[in-house]
LUMTORDO-770530 format. One record per residue (C-alpha): residue in one letter; x, z, y. Coordinates in Angstrom, 2 decimals. Each point is the difference from the previous one (the first is absolute). Example, Ala and Ser with C-alpha at 12.3 -4.5 7.8 and 13.67 -1.06 7.14 Angstrom:
<atoms>
- A, 12.30, 7.80, -4.50
- S, 1.37, -0.66, 3.44
</atoms>
This chain:
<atoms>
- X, 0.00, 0.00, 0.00
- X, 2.84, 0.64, 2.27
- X, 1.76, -3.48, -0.72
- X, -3.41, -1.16, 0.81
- X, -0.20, 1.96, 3.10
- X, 3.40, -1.49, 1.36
- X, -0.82, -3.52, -1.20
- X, -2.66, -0.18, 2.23
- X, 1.83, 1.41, 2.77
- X, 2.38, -2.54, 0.14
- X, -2.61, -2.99, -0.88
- X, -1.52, 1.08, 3.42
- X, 3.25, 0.60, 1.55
- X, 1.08, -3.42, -0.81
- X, -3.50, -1.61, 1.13
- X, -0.04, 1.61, 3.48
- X, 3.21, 0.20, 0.42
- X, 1.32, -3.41, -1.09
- X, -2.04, -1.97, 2.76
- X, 0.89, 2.64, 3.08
- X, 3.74, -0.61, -1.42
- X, -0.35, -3.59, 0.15
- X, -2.09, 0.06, 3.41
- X, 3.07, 2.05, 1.89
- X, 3.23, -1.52, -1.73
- X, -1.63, -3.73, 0.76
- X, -0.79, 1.29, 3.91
- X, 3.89, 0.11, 0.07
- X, 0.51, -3.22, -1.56
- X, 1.06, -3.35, 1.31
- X, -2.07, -3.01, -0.64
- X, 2.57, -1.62, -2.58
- X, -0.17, 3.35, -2.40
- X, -3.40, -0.02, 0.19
- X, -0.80, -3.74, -1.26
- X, 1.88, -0.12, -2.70
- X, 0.17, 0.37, -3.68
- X, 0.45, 2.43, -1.74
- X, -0.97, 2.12, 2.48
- X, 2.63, 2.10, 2.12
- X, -0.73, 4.05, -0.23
- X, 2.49, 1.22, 2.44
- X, 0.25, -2.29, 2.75
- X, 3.86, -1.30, 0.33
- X, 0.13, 0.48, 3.50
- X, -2.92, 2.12, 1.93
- X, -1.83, -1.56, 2.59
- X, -1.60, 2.83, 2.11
- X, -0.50, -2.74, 2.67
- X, -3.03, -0.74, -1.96
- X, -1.78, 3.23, 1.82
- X, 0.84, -1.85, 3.44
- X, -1.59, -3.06, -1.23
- X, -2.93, 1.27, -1.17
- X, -1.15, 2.29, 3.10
- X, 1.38, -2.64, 2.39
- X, -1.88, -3.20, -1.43
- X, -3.32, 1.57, 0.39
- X, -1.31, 2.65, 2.40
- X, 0.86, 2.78, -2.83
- X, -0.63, 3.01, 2.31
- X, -3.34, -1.21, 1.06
- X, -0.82, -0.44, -3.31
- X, 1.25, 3.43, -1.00
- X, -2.16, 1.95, 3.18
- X, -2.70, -1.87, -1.28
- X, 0.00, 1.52, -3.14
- X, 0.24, 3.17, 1.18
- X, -2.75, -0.26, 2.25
- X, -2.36, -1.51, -3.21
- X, 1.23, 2.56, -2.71
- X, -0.10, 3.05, 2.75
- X, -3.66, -0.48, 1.10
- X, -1.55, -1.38, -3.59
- X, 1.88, 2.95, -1.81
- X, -0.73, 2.35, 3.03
- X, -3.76, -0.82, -0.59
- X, -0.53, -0.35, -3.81
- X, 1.55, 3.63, -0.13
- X, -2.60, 1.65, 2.25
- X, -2.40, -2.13, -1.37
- X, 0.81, 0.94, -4.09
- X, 0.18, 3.92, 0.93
- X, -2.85, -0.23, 2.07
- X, -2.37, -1.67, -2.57
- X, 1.49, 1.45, -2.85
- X, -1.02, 3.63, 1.63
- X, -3.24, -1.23, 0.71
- X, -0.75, -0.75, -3.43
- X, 1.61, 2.66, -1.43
- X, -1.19, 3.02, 2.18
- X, -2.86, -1.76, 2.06
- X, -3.34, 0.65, -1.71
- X, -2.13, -3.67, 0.79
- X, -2.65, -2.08, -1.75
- X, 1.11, -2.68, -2.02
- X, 3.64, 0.76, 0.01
- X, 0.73, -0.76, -3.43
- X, -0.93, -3.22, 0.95
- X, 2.40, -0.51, 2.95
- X, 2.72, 1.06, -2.10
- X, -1.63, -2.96, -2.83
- X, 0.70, -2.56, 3.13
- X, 3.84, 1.37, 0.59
- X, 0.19, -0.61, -3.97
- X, -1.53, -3.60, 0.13
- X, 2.06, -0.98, 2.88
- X, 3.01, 1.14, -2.19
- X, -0.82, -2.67, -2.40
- X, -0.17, -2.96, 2.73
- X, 3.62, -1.70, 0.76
- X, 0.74, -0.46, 3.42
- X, 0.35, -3.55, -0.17
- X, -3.46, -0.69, -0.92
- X, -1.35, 1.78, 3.64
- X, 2.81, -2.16, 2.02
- X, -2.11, -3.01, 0.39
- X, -2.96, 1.98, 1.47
- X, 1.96, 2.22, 2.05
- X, 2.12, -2.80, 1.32
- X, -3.07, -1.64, 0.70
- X, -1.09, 2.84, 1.86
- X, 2.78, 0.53, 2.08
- X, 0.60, -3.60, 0.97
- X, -3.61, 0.32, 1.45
- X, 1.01, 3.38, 2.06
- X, 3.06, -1.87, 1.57
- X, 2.30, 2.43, -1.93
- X, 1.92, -2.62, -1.27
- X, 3.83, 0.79, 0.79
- X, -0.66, 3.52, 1.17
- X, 1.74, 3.30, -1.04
- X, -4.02, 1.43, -0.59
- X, -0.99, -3.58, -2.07
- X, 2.86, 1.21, -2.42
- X, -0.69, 3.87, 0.11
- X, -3.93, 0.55, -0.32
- X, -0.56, -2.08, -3.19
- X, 2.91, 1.81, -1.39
- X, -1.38, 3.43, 0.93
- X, -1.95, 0.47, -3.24
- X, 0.71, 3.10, -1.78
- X, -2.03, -0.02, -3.32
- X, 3.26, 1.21, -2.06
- X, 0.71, 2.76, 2.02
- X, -2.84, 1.39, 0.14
- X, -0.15, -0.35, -3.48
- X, 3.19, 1.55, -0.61
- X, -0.45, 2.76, 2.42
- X, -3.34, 1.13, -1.42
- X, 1.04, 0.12, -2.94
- X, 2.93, 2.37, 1.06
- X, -2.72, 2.28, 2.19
- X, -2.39, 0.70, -3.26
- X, 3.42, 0.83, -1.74
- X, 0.70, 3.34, 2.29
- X, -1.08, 3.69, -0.76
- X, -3.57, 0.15, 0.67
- X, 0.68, 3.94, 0.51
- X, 2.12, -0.64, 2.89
- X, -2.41, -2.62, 1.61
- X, -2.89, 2.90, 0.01
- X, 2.20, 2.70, 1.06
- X, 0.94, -1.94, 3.01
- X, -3.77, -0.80, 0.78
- X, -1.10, 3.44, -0.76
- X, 2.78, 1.05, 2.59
- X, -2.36, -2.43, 2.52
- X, 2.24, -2.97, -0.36
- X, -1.95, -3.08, 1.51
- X, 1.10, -3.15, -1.20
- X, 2.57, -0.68, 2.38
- X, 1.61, 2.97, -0.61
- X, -0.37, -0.25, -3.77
- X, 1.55, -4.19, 0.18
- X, 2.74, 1.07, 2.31
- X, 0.42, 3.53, -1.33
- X, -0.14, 0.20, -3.88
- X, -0.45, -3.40, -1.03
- X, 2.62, -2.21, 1.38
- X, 2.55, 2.82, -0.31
- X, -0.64, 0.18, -3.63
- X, 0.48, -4.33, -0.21
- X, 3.61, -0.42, 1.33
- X, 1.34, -1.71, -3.24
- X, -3.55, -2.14, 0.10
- X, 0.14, -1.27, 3.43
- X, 3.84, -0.74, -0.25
- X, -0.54, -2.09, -3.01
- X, -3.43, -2.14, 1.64
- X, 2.04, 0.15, 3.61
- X, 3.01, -1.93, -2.10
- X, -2.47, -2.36, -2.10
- X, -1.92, -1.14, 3.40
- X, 3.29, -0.40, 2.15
- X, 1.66, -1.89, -2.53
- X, -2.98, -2.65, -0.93
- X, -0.89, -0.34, 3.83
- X, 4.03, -0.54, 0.85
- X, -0.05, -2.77, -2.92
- X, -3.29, -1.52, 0.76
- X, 0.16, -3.74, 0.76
- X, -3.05, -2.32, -1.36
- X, -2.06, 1.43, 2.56
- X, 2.24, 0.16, 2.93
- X, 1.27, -3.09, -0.84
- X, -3.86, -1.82, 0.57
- X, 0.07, 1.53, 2.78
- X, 3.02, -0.28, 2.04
- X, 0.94, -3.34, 1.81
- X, 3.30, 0.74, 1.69
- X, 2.29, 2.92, -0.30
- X, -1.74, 2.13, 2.90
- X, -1.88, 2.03, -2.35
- X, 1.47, -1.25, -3.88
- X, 1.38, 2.95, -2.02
- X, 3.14, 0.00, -1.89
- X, -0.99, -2.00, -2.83
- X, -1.30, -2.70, 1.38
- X, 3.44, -0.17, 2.32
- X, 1.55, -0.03, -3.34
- X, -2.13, -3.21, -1.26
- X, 1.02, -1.29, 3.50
- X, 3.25, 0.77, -0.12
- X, -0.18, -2.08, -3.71
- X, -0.31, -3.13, 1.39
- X, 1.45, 0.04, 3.33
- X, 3.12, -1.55, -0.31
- X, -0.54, -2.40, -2.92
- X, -3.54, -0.47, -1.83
- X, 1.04, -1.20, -3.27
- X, 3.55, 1.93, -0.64
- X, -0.50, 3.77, 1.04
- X, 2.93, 1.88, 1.24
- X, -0.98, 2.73, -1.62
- X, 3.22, 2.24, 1.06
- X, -1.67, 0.66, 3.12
- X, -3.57, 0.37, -1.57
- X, 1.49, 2.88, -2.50
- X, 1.89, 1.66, 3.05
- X, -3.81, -0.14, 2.48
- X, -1.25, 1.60, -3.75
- X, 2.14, 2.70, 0.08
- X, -0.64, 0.42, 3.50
- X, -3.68, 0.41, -0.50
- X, 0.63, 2.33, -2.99
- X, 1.63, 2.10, 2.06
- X, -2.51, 2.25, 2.04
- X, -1.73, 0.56, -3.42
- X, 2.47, 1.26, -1.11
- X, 0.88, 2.77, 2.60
- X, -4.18, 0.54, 0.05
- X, 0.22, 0.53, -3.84
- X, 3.22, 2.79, 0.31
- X, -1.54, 1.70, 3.07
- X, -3.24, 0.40, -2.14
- X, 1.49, 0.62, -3.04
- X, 1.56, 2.84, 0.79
- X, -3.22, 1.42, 1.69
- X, -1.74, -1.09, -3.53
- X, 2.27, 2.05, -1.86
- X, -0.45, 3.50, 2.23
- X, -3.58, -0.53, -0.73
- X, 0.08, -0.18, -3.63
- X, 2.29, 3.00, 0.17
- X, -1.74, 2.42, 2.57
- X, -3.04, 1.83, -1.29
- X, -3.25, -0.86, 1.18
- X, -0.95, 3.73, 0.71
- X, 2.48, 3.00, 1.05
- X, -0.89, 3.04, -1.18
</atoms>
């Protein structure tokens, strides 16, 4: 079972960490070692003019406050929006709310592609069209973390839940007071899940974006793709703009991690 155990370790190890490998060493390439056969693994000379190229042939920074902007807001507003809900169907007391939490379910099961016709439709016909809100508002849904966040609120100690409203805990006092402090490890882990799909969103943005005054990173990356040369990508300077983008992720993913990991190891309630 232990052989097991480390087999799969390094199967996963080798599948995430083969293509990141590949994705940096080639962002240091030059063009010759990267078309060519068999392929080069360590670059023979590095090339870190490739990180020049690629925020230099296209307006990189724009790109990059752009993104910030979109994953900021959207992630800003599907968090209040999934602890909000999620403590209105968990502590609320409302007709029919087994069946609002049905609807979160069913829209679940419904891929975003299949609404992008009708909301692209939509916002066309608002004059949203190439506008920081036509990207963020259809992207503001927040069915899986309200989900997810419900499901965490029915999981904690009914007795402290009733001792704080017997102590006259409204429920303000009893969201900000007992229940959020008691879903640090929670929020971390839907904060990290929303910031990271909203940061690497780019269908949507991508419909909707006609210059780079309001396109996110990965559409500058698509950009950047076919810039110099349509049919031979230089894709040293692609890989660097990739690392590039990977970068504030990153740094969001340690500064939360380490907040993630003081949650899971505080207690919930001091004696």
């Amino acid at each position: 079972m232990t052989a097991l155990g480390y087999g799969a370790m390094v199967c996963v190890l080798i599948l995430v960490g083969l293509p990141l490998y590949w994705i940096v060493v080639t962002s240091f390439k030059e063009r010759p070692d990267i078309y060519v056969q068999p392929s080069v693994w360590w670059p023979h000379s590095f090339h870190p003019e490739n990180y020049a190229t690629a925020t230099s042939t296209v307006p990189f920074w724009i790109f990059l406050r752009n993104s910030l902007i979109i994953t900021s807001i959207i992630s800003a507003v599907k968090f209040a929006l999934g602890v909000f809900s999620a403590y209105g169907l968990v502590f609320l007391r409302f007709p029919g709310k087994n069946i609002v939490f049905l609807a979160i379910i069913a829209a679940l099961m419904v891929p975003n592609q299949i609404t992008v016709i009708s909301n692209y439709a939509l916002i066309a016909q608002l004059g949203w069209r190439n506008t920081f809100q036509g990207i963020i508002v259809p992207l503001c849904g927040v069915a899986f973390g309200t989900f997810l966040m419900r499901n965490h609120f029915l999981s904690l100690p009914a007795e402290v839940i009733e001792a704080a409203r017997m102590d006259g805990a409204r429920s303000w006092r009893l969201l900000t007071r007992v229940v959020l402090p008691m879903s640090g490890p929670t929020m971390v882990a839907f904060g990290i899940i929303t910031v990271v799909n909203e940061w690497n969103e780019y269908l949507w943005p991508f419909l909707m974006t006609d210059d780079s005054s309001v396109a996110p990173l990965p559409v500058g990356l698509s950009i950047l793709q076919n810039t110099e040369n349509p049919s031979v990508t230089n894709w040293g300077p692609v890989m660097a703009g990739t690392v590039l983008a990977m970068l504030p992720i990153l740094v969001v993913f340690l500064l939360l991690q380490r907040h993630m990991i003081k949650g899971l190891t505080s207690g919930a309630v001091k004696g």
